[in-house]
VOZA-781562 format. One record per residue: x, y, z of N, C-alpha, C in turn. Coordinates in steps of 0.001 Angstrom, whole numbers, padded with zeros to 6 digits, always signed. Layout:
XYZXYZXYZ ...
// end
This chain:
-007986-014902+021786-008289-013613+021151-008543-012584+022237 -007621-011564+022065-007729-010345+023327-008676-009816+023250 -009939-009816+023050-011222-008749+022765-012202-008561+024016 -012480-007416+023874-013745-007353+025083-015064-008012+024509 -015699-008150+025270-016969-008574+024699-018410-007812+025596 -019186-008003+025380-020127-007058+025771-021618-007961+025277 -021930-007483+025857-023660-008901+025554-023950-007553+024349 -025205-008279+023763-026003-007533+023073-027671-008076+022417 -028386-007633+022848-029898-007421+022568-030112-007251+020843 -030449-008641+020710-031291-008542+019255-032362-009315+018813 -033080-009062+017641-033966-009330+017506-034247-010272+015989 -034963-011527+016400-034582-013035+015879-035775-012874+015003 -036055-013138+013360-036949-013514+012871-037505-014586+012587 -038858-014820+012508-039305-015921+012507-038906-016657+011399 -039305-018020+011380-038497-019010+010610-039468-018972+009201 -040784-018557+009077-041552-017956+008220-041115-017021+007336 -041339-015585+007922-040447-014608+007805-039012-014730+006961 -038262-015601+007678-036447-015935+007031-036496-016102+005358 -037897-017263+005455-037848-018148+004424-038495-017117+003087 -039443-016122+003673-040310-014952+002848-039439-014310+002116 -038233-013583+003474-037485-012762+002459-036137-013667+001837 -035734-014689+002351-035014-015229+001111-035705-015197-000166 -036901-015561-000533-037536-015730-001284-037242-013827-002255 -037448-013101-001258-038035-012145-002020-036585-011488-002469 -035248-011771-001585-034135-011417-001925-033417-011945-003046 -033848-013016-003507-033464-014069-004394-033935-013172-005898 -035573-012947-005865-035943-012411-007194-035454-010930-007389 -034865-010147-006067-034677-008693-006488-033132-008462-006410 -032803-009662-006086-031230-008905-005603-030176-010180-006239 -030564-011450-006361-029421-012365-006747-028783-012727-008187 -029872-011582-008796-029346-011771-010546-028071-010768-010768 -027871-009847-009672-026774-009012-009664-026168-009237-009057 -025630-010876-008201-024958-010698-006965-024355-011905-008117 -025123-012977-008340-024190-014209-009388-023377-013662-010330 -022232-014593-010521-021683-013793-011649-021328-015300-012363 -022511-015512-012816-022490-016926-013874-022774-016532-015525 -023017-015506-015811-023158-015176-016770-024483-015003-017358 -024960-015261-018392-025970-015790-019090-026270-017135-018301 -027300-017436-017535-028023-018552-017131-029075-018648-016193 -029728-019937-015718-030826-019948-015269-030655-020420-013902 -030966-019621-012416-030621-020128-011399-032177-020784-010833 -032013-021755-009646-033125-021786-008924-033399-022140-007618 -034543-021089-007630-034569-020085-006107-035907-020647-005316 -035665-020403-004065-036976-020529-003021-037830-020536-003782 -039036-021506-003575-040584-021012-003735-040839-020879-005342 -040221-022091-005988-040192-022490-007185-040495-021343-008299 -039672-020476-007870-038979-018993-008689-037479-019204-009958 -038098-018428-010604-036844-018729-011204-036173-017321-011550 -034787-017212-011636-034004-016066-011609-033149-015956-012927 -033643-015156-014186-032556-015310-015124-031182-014060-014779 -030082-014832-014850-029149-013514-015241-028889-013306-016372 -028398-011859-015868-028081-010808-017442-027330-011174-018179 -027803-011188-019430-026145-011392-020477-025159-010719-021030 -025320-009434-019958-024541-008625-020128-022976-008479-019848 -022065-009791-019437-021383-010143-019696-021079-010309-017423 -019903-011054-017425-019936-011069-015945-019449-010491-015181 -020508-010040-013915-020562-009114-013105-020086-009518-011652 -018487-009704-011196-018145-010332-010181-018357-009506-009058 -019216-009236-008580-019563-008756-007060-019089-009064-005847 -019431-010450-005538-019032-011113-004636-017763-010534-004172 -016857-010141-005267-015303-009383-004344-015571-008465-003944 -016316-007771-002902-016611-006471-002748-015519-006078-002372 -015619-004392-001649-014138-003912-001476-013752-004181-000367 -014432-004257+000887-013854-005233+001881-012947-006548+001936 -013504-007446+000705-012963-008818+000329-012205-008623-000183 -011480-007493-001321-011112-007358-002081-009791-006676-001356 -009893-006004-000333-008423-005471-000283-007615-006557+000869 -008627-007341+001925-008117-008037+002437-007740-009706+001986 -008182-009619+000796-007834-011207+000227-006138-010763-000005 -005846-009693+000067-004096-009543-000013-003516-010020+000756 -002504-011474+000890-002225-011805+002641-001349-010945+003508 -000659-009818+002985+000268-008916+003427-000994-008256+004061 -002173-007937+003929-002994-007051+004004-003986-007408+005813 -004239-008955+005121-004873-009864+006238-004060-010509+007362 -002964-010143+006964-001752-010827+008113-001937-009306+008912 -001869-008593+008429-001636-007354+009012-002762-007061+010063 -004027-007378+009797-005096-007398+010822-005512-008410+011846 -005146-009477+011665-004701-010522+011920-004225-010186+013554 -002646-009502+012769-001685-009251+014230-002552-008049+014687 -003014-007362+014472-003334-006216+015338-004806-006518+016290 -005887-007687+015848-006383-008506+016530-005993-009110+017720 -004781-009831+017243-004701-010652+018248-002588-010055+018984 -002706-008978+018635-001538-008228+019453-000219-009623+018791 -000199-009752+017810+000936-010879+017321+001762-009915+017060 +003094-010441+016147+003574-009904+015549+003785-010787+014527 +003314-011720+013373+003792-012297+012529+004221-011668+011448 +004859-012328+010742+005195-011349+009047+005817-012040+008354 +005204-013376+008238+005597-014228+006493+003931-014340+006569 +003474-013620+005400+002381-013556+004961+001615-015464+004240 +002756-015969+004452+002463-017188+003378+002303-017920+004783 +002318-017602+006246+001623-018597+007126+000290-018813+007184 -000359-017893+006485-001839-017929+006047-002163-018492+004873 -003073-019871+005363-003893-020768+003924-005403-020054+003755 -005273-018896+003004-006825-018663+002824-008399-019828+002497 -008897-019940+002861-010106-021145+002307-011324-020502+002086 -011151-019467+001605-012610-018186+001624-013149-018995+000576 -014787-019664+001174-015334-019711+000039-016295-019242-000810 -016208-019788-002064-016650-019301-003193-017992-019172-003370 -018906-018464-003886-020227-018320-004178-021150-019636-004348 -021764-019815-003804-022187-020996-003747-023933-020858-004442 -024593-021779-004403-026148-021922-004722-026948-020669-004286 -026954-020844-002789-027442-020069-002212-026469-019006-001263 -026784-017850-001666-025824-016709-001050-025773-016837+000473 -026216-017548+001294-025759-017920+002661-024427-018485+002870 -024449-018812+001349-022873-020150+001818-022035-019192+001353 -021738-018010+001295-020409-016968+000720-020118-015863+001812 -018995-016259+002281-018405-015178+003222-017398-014672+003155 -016987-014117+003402-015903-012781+003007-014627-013671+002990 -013989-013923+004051-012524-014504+004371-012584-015605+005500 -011742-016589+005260-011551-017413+005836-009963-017861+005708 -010021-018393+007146-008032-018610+006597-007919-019412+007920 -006618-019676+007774-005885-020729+008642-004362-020495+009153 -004293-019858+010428-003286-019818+011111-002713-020308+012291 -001714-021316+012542-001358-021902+014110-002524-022340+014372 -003378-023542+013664-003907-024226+013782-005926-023800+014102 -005261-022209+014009-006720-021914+014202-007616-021197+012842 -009047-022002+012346-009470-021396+011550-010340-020089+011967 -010112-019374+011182-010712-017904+011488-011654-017140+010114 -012684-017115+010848-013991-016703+010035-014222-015184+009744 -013818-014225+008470-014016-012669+008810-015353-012571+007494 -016291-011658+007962-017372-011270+007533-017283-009606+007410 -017826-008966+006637-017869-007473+006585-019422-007019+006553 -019663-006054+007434-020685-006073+007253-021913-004402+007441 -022497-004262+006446-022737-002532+007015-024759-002699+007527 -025072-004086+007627-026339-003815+007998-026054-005688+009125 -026061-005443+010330-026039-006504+010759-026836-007527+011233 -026702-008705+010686-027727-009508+010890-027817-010966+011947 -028433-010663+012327-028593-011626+013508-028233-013051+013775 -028538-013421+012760-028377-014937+012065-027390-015489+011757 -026268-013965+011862-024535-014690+011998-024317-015927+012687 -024433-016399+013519-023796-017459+014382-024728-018423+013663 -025806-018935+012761-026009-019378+012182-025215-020364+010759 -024869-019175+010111-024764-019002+008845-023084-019009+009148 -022395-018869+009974-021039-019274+010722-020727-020949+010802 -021982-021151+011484-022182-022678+011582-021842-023214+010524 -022528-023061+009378-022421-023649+007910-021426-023547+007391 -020923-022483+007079-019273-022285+007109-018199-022955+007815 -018346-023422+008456-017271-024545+009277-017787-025813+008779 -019411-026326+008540-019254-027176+008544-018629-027557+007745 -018690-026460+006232-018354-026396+004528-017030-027367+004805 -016329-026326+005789-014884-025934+005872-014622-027673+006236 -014736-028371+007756-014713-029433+007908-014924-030771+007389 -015644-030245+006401-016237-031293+005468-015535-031669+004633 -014203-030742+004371-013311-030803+003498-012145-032456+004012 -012143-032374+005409-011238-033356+005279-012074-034685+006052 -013374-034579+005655-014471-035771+005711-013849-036888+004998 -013291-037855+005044-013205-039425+005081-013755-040765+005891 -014197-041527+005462-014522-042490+006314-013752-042995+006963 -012515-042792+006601-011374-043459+007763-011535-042475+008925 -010926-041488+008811-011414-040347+009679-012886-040413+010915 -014133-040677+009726-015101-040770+010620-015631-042007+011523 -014581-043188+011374-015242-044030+012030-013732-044621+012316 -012252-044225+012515-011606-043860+013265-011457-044096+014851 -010986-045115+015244-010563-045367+016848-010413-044175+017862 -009285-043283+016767-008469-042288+017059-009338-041140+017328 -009058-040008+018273-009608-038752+018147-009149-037908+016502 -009931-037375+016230-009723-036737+014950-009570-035469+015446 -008119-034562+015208-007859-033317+016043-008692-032114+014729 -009224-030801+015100-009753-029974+014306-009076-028653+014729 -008762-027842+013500-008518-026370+013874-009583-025686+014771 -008813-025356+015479-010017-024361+016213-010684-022945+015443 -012022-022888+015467-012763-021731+014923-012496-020778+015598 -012711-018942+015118-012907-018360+015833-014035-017257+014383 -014763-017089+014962-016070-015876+014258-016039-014435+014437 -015672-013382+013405-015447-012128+013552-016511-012026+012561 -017352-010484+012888-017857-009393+012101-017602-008201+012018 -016834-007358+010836-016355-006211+011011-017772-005380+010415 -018501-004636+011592-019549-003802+011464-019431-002176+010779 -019535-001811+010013-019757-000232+009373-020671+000217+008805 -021763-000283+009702-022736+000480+009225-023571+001591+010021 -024579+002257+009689-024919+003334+010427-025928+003221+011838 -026567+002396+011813-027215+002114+012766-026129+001545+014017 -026898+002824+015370-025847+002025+016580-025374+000994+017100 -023833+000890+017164-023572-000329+017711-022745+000040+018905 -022243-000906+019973-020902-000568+020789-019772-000859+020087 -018523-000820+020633-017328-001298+019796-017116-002324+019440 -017408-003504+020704-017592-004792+020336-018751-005601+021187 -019502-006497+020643-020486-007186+020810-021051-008506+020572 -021663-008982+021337-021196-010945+020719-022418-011427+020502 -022677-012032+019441-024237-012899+019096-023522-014873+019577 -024620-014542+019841-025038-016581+020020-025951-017279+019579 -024790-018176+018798-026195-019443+018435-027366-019509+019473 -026968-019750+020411-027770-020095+021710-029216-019533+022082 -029085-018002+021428-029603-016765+021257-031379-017248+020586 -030986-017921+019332-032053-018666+018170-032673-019710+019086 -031996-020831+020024-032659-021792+020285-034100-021728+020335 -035300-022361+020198-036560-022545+020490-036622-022612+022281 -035928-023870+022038-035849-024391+023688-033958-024150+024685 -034829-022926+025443-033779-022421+026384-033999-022780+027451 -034751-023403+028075-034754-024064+029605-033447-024860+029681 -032794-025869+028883-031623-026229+029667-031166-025545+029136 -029725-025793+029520-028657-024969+029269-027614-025766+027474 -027358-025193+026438-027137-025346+025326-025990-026403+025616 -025840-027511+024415-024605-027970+024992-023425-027705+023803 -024427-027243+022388-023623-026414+021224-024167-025095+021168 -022898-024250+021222-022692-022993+021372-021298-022325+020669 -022320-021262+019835-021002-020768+018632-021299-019039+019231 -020058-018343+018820-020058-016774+019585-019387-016361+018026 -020073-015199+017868-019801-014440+016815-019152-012654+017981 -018179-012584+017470-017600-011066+018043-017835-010471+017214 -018645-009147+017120-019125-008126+016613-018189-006940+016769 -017308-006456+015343-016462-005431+015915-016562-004135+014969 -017265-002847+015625-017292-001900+015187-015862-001304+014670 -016229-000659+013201-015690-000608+012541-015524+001082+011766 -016380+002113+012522-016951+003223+011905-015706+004174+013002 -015453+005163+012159-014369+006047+012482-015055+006846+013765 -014051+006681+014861-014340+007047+016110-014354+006078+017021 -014542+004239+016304-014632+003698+017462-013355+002576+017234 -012556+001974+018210-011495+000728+018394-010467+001710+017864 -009640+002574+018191-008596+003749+017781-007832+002782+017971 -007526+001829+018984-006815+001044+019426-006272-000071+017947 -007372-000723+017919-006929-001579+016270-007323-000385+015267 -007729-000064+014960-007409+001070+013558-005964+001590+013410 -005323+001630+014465-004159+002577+014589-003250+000927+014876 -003360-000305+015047-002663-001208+014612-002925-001915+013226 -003759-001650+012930-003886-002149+010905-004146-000809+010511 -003322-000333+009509-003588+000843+008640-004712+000891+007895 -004440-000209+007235-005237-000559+006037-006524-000832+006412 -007164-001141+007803-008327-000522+008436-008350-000094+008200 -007825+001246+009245-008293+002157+009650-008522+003139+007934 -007782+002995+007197-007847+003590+005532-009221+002975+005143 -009716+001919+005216-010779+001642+004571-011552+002297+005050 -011871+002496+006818-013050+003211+007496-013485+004548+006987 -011957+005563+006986-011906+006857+006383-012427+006948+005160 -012497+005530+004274-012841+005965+002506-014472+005516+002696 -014991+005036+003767-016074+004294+003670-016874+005829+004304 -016420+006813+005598-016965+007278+005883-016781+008780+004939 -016173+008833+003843-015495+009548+003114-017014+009730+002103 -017318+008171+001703-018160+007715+000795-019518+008512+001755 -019916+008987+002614-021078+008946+003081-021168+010257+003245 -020142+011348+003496-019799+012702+003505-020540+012952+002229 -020303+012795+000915-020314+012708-000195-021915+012745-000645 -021904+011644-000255-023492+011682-000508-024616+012158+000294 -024113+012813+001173-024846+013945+001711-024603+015553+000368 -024155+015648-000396-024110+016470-001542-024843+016100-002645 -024338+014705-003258-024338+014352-004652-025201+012770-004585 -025827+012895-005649-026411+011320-005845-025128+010323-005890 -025690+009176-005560-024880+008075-005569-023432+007659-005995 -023447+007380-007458-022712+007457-008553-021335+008529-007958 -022303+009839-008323-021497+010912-008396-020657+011042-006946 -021494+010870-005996-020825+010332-004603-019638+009822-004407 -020048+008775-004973-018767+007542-004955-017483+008180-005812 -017662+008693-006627-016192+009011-007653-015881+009897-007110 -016515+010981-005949-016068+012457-005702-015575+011865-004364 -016060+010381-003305-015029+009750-002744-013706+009526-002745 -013717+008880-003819-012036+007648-004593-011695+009271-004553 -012188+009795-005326-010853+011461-005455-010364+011951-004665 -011329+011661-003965-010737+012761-001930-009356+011882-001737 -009892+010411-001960-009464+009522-000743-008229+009748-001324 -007938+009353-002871-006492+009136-003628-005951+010680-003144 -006625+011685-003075-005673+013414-002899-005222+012960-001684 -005982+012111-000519-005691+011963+000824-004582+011122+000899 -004162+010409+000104-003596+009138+000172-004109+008319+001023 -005528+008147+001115-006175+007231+001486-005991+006125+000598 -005851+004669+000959-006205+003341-000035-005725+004014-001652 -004654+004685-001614-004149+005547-002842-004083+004340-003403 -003002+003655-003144-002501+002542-004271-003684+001160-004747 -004600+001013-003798-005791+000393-004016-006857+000877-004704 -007151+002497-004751-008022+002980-005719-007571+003166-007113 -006059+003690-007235-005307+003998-008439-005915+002779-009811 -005634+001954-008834-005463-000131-009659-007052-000263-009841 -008039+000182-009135-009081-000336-008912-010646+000288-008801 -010140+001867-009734-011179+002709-009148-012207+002361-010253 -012479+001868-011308-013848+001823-011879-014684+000602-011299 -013656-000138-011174-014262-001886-010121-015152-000927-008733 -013971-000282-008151-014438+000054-006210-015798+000601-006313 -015693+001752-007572-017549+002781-007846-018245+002002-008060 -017750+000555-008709-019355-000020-009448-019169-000778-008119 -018585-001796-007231-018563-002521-006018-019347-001395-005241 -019262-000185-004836-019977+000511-003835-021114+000839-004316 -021442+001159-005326-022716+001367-006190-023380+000435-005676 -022976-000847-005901-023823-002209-006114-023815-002367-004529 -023336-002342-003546-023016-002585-002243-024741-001273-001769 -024326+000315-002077-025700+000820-001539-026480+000064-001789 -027120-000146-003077-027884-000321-003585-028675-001632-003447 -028054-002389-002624-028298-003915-001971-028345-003580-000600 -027702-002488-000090-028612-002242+001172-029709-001194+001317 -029846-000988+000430-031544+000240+000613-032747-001335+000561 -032249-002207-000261-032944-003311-000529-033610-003808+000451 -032350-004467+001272-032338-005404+002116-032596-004503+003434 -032585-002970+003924-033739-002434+004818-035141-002261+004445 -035244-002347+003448-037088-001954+003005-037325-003421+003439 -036737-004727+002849-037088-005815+002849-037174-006328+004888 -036161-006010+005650-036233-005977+006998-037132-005290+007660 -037409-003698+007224-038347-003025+007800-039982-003418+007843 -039987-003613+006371-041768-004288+006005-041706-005609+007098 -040733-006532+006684-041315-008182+007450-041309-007775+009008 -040703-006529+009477-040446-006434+011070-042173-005926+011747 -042306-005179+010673-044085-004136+011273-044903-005391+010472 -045177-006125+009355-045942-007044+009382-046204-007851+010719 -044918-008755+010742-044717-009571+011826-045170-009183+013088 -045184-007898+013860-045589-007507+014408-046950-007102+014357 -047953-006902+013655-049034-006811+013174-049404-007876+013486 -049308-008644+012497-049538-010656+012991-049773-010601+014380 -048856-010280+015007-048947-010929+016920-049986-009956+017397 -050317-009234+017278-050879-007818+017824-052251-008374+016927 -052947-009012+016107-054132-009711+015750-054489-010571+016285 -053242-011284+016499-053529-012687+016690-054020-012607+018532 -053144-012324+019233-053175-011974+020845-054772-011294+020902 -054940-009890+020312-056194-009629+020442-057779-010184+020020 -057333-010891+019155-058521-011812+018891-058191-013001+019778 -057822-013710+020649-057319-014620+020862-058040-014053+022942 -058332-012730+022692-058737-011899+024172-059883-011536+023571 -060345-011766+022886-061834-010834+021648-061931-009674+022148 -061005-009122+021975-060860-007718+021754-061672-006767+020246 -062380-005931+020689-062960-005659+019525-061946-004949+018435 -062537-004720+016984-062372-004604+015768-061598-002805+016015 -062169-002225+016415-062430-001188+016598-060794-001049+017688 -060921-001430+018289-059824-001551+019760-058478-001854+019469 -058466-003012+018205-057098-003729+017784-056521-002951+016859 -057863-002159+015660-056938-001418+014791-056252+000070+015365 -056975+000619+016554-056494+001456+016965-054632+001202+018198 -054820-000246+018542-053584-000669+018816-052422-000893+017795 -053036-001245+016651-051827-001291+015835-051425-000033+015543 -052498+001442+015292-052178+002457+014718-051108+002810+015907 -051123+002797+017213-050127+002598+018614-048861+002321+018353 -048914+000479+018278-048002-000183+018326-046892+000218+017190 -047435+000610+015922-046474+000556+014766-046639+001749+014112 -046686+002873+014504-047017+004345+014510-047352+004143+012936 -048438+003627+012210-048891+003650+011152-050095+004351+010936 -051007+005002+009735-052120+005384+009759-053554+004760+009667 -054912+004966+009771-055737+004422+009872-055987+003351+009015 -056216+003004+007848-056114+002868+006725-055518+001652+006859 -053442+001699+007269-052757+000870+007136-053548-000119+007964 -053749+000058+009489-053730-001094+010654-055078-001095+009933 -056451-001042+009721-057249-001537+008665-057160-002978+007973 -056285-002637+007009-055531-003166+006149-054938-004565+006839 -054161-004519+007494-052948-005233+008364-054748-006063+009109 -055354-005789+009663-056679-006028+010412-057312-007160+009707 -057602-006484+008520-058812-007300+007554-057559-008795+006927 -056580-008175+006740-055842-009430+006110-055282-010637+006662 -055115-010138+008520-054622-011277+008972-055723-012171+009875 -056886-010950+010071-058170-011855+010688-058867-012832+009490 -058305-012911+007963-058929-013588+007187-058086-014910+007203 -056617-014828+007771-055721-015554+007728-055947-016402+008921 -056282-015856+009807-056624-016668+011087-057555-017415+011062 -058804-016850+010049-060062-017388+009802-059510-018817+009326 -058836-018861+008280-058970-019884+007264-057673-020958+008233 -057100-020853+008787-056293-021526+010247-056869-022194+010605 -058021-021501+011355-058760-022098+012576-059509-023090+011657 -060365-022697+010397-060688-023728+009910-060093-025030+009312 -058941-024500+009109-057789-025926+008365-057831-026692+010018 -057319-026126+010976-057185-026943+012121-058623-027692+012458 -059840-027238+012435-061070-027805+012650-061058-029488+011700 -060874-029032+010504-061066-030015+009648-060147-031393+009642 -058795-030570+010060-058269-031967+010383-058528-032645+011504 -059307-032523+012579-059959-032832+013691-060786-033995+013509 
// end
């Protein structure tokens, strides 16, 4: 794969934390993401999630998934990736899979070409945990031609080779391209990893990779309707946003023939797409200044630093008001309290 790569600095949540907001993403966000109909799912932290019976709501195809599950569409990005030139669209075995239990196991596209499997994700808020949640996805994928003959086998058992893409469009800065590592998560980094997965991070927002935008059209058309969509709603609420989008885009002949076929699906897909990311930043932002709170208690009591000293560090550390670091103060020194005593007792 011809790509540059470029390190990049991010920031890993705790395994606490992960498990909190699955939890909390599950009760606010997964009754609109299933599209099982009428039924009863079950979630982290012995929650239960009814969906609507308002008949079924297939999300999961968002419009990213949705224009590239075309293989004329995905062959086409494909070659402009990797500077090919192929064009029998039917050399591609898609294996994108399907919605699973838990929304970790559903990713955009997956496919199989010249022996290599290739992982595409879309993504407008990026999350760290890719090379993770990549992992699982192959294993899904591998698991498929799991036999016991196979696994206990004399023979080497040959495997498609992986490769991990994220197409980034969202607003917060990125470079053009950028690479996460499993390696990144380890606990223990003193030796050196001996499994190691690389996720390529590839900006996707109009202005950056002219180079592939201007070799897949049908990119570079999505970027324009995506940044089309955001023009928009700098005017008009949401809704109204989105339809005064598709109109530009179709006058533009932007994604004309894709909105024509598809424009009440694309408004309610982008509707539902904001509206799962205003979510999922409130839900990142709170666990990031908690979490941080936590360490900033814990460290200063841990130096007996006075009462007085720590809440005025948090009001510092997490530009919050008196009140809040207070708050954040009294709740996690009660948490520490009852710690230290669980640890005493089992002593």
């Amino acid at each position: 794969m011809e790509l540059k790569q470029n390190n990049m600095t991010s920031n890993y949540f705790s395994e606490e934390y992960l498990m909190n907001t699955v939890s909390r993403f599950w009760k606010n966000f997964v009754a609109e993401e299933i599209s099982y109909g009428n039924a009863i799912a079950a979630v982290p932290g012995n929650a239960t999630v009814a969906i609507p019976a308002s008949g079924k709501r297939n999300y999961k195809d968002l419009v990213f998934r949705k224009i590239f599950h075309d293989k004329e569409k995905l062959l086409s990005l494909y070659n402009a990736l990797n500077h090919s030139h192929y064009e029998d669209p039917e050399l591609l075995h898609i294996t994108t899979l399907e919605n699973a239990v838990y929304l970790i196991l559903q990713n955009d596209l997956s496919f199989v070409v010249d022996f290599d499997l290739w992982f595409f994700e879309h993504q407008s808020t990026l999350n760290p945990n890719m090379p993770y949640r990549f992992l699982l996805y192959l294993a899904s994928e591998y698991s498929k031609m799991n036999t016991d003959d196979l696994l206990y086998s004399n023979k080497l058992q040959m495997l498609d080779t992986p490769h991990f893409v994220v197409f980034y469009n969202g607003t917060d800065p990125l470079p053009e391209y950028s690479t996460l590592k499993l390696s990144s998560a380890y606990r223990n980094k003193e030796e050196a990893p001996q499994l190691e997965l690389q996720v390529q991070v590839i900006n996707i927002n109009l202005g950056f990779n002219a180079e592939l935008m201007n070799a897949c059209q049908i990119l570079k058309e999505y970027a324009q309707f995506v940044a089309e969509v955001r023009e928009q709603a700098k005017v008009y609420p949401n809704r109204q946003a989105i339809v005064q989008a598709v109109d530009v885009c179709i006058k533009k002949d932007i994604l004309k023939e894709f909105l024509l076929e598809n424009k009440k699906e694309v408004i309610d897909m982008v509707l539902f797409e904001y509206d799962a990311e205003a979510e999922k930043r409130v839900i990142y932002k709170d666990g990031k200044v908690e979490g941080k709170a936590e360490e900033i208690v814990r460290l200063c009591k841990k130096f007996h630093v006075s009462k007085e000293d720590t809440i005025q560090e948090l009001e510092t550390e997490l530009s919050i008001s008196t009140q809040a670091a207070t708050d954040y103060y009294d709740n996690f020194s009660k948490e520490l309290e009852r710690k230290s005593l669980d640890d005493q007792k089992a002593l």
